[in-house]
N, C-alpha and C positions, 0 to 999 in steps of 0.2 A: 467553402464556407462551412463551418464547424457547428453541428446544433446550438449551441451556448455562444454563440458569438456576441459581444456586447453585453454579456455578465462581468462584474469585475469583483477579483477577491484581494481582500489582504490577505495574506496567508501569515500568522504568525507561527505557524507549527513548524516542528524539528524532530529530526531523526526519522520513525516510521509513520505512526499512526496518523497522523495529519498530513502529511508531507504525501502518503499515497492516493487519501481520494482528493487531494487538491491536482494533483498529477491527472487522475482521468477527468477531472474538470476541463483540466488546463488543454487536454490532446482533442476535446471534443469542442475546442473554442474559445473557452472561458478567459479573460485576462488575468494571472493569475502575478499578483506582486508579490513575491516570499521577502519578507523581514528578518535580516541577519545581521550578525556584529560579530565583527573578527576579534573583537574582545570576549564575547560568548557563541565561540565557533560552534555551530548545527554539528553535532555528531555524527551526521552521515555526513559529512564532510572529510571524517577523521576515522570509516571504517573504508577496510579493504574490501575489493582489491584494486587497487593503484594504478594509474598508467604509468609504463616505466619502472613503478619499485617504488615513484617519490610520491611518498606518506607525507613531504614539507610542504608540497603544495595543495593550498586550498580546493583547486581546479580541478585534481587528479583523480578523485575516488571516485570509481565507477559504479561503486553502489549508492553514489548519490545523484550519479548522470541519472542513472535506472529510474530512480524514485523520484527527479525530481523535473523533468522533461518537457517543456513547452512553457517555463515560468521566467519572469522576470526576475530578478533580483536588486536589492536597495541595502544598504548598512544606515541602524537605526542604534544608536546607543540605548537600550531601552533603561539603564539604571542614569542616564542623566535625563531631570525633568523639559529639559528642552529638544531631546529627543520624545521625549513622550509627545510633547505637542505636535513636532513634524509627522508620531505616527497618529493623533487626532486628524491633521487632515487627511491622511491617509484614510481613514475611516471615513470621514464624509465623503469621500471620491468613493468608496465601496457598498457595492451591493451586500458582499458576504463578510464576515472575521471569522478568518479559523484560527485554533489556538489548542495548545495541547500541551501547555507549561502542567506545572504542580499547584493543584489547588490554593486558591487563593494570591496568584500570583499575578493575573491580570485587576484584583482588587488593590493592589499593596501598592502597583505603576500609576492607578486612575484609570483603567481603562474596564470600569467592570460594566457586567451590561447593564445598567439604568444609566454609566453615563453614553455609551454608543447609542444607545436609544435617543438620547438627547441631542449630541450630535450630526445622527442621521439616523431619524424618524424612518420608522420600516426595516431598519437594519436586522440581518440573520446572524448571530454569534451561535459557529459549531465549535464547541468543545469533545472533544476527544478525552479519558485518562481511562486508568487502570480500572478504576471501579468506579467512575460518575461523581457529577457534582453534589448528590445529595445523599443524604441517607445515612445510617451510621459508619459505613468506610468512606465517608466523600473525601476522608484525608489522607486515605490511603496512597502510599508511593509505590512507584513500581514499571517494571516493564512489561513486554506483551509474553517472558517466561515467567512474569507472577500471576497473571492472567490464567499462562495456563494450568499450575498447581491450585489456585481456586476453583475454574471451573471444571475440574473433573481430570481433563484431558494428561495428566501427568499419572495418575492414578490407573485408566484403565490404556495405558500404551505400554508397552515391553511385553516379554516372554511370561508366560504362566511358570510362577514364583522366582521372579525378580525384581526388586524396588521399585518404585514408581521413576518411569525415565522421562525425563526434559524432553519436548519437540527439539529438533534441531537447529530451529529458527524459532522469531519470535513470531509466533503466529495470531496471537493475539494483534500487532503491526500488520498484519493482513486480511484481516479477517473485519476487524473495526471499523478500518476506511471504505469497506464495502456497502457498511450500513452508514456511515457517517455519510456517502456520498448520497447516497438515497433520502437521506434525512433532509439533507440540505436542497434537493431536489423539490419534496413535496414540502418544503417550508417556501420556496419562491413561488408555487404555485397558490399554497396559503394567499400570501404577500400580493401577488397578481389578483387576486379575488377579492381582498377584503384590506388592502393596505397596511398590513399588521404587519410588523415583524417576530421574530421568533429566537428563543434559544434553544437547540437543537443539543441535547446533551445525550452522548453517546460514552457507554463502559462497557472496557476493553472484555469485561469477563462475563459480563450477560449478552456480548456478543457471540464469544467461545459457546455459552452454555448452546445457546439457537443453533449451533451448525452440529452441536453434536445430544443436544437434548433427548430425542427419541435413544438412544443408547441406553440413559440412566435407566428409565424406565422397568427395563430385563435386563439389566448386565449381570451375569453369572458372579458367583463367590470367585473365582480363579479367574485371570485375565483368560482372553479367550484367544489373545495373539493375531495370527493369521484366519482361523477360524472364525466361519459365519454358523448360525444356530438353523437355517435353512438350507443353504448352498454346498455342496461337498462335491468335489475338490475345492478348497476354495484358498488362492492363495498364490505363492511364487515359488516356481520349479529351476531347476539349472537345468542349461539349456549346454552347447560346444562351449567354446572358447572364454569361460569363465560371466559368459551372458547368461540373462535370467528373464523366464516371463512367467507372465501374471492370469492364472488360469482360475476360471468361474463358472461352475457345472450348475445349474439351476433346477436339472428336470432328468428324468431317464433319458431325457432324447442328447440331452445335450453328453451325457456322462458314458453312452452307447455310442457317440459317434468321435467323444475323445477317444475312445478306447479303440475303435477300428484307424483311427488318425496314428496313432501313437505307441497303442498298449499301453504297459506302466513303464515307461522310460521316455521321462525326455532330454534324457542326455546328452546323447547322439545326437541330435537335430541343431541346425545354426536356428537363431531365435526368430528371424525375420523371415525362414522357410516355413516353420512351425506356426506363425503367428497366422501364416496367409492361410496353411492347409485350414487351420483349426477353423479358423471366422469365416473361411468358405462353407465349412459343415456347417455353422450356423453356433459354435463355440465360441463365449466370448472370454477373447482372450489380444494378449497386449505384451508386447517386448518392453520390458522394461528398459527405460532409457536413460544415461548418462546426460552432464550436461552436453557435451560433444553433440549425442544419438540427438538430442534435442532440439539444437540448434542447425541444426542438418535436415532437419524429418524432413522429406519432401509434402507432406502433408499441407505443415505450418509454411513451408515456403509456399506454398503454391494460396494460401490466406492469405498471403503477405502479412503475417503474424510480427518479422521481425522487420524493422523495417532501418536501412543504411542512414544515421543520422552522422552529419560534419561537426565536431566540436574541437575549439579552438586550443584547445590541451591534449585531452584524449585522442583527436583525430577522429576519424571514419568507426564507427560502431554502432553493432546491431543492435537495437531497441525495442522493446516487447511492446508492440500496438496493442490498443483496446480489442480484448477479446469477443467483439464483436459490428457486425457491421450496420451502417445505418446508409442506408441508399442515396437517400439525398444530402445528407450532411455528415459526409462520412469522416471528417475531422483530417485533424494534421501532427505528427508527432515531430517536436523541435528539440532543439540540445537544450540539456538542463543550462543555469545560466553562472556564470563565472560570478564570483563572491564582489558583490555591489556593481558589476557590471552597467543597471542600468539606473545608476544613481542620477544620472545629468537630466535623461528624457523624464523619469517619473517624478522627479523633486519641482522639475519645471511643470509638469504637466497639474502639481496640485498648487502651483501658485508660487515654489520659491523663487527669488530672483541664483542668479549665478553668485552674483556677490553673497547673499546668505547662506546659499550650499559652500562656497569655499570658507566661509566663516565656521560654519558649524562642524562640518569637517576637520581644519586645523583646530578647533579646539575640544575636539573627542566626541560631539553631539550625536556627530552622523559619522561612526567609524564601527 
């Protein structure tokens, strides 16, 4: 039994930022239905990397198994008005709506929030975007590497006098759904106490600014790179075999007992010999890990961090559990779910007949 068991979400969100904390929703219990149309394919649908190589099929991206993990799936035409109704009942069947379109996009369908509210009384709409529903950017478009050129994070990463360099991911897509998922937490507990519902409006770059805010504070004129303003040595050394670790001297104690570990070379040393001496003196320090090194660590294995999921395209693959554990409800992680897969159980379960799902279907409603 999963903590959240007998919560249920519509999910309308796509690609990152919605799609990941409906994911930890979804692995800790939650009912989670994602709304898609193969006529406006979810773009993690449609990023690598692939099972097999085959990019044609919907079923095959594995960065969308990752992201999208323990959720049902329905195809909802959302630009025909008779889809829009099938996804109204979908809303009254739901506790939550997530959503993470372009502003003004759930007003333009019918589905803004004064009419969910009417719908279904107490309902929680989380929106997700770049820069939030309100305020002078609330039209702002963008992804989670515009995110990061606003808030800061493009500016002070790379080498001292080099451009401002892009994360190499969209981290704003990971970073949001952390706070998104929290949001939508303390808005059902709202809801349990006072019958209200809530719109939980989360932006992707006052999210960035929070994890990296203390930095603006004192950041130096010149990036400062590897470099901390208290800590020396502070940073990633080469190590044998083109391995590299990650060393952090805090104090004389710790910089005196690298030094009898080590001297100044850590060349010579394999990284995972080094790693042990060092953090045995009480030096914290860390082998930098590949994805390989990663998914091997005996560490994470022995968390049962990665856990063996069966999916009916991809096959047998390892899948990133909730980075933490809960004793009694410690959740379930399932294979993301094949494009309208569970169109027949959830179309029936908000009241269509069979004869209306295959009407609406051949005629593009539900596709």
């Amino acid at each position: 039994m999963g903590a959240l068991d007998g919560l249920k979400i519509a999910d309308f969100s796509w690609v990152g930022a919605g799609p990941r904390a409906t994911k930890d929703l979804a692995d800790n219990g939650a009912r989670v239905v994602k709304i898609e149309s193969a006529r406006r394919l979810d773009l993690g649908r449609r990023s690598p990397p692939f099972a097999g190589g085959d990019r044609r099929n919907h079923d095959a991206s594995v960065f969308f198994a990752q992201t999208n993990t323990s959720k049902q799936s329905v195809t909802i035409n959302l630009g025909d008005p008779r889809g829009v109704e099938v996804a109204k009942q979908l809303v009254a069947w739901a506790d939550v709506v997530v959503e993470n379109f372009g502003p003004g996009y759930m007003d333009r369908i019918g589905l803004d929030w004064q009419t969910l509210q009417d719908i279904r009384p107490g309902i929680i709409l989380a929106s997700v975007s770049v820069a939030g529903r309100t305020g002078p950017m609330a039209g702002f478009r963008g992804y989670g590497n515009s995110a990061a050129a606003w808030s800061g994070h493009c500016d002070m990463t790379g080498w001292p006098g080099t451009e401002p360099h892009m994360p190499p991911f969209a981290y704003g897509d990971v970073v949001a759904p952390m706070m998104l998922t929290v949001a939508v937490l303390s808005a059902l507990e709202h809801r349990d106490r006072t019958g209200q519902g809530t719109w939980v409006d989360v932006s992707q770059i006052e999210a960035m600014v929070q994890v990296a805010g203390d930095l603006f504070a004192e950041m130096p004129t010149e990036k400062p790179a590897n470099d901390d303003p208290v800590m020396h040595p502070h940073g990633v050394f080469p190590c044998k075999d083109g391995k590299w670790i990650a060393i952090a001297c805090e104090n004389d104690a710790h910089r005196a007992a690298l030094a009898d570990v080590m001297g100044d070379d850590s060349s010579g040393w394999d990284v995972f010999a080094l790693e042990q001496a060092l953090v045995a003196r009480g030096v914290p320090a860390a082998a930098v890990l590949d994805g390989k090194g990663l998914s091997e660590h005996p560490a994470l294995a022995e968390a049962g961090h990665f856990v063996a999921v069966d999916h009916p395209v991809i096959g047998t693959a390892r899948m990133p559990a909730p980075p933490y554990a809960l004793s009694d409800t410690p959740g379930y992680v399932g294979p993301s779910p094949c494009l309208g897969a569970d169109n027949a159980a959830v179309f029936a379960e908000i009241g269509l007949t069979e004869a209306e799902v295959s009407e609406l279907m051949a005629e593009g409603a539900l596709a």
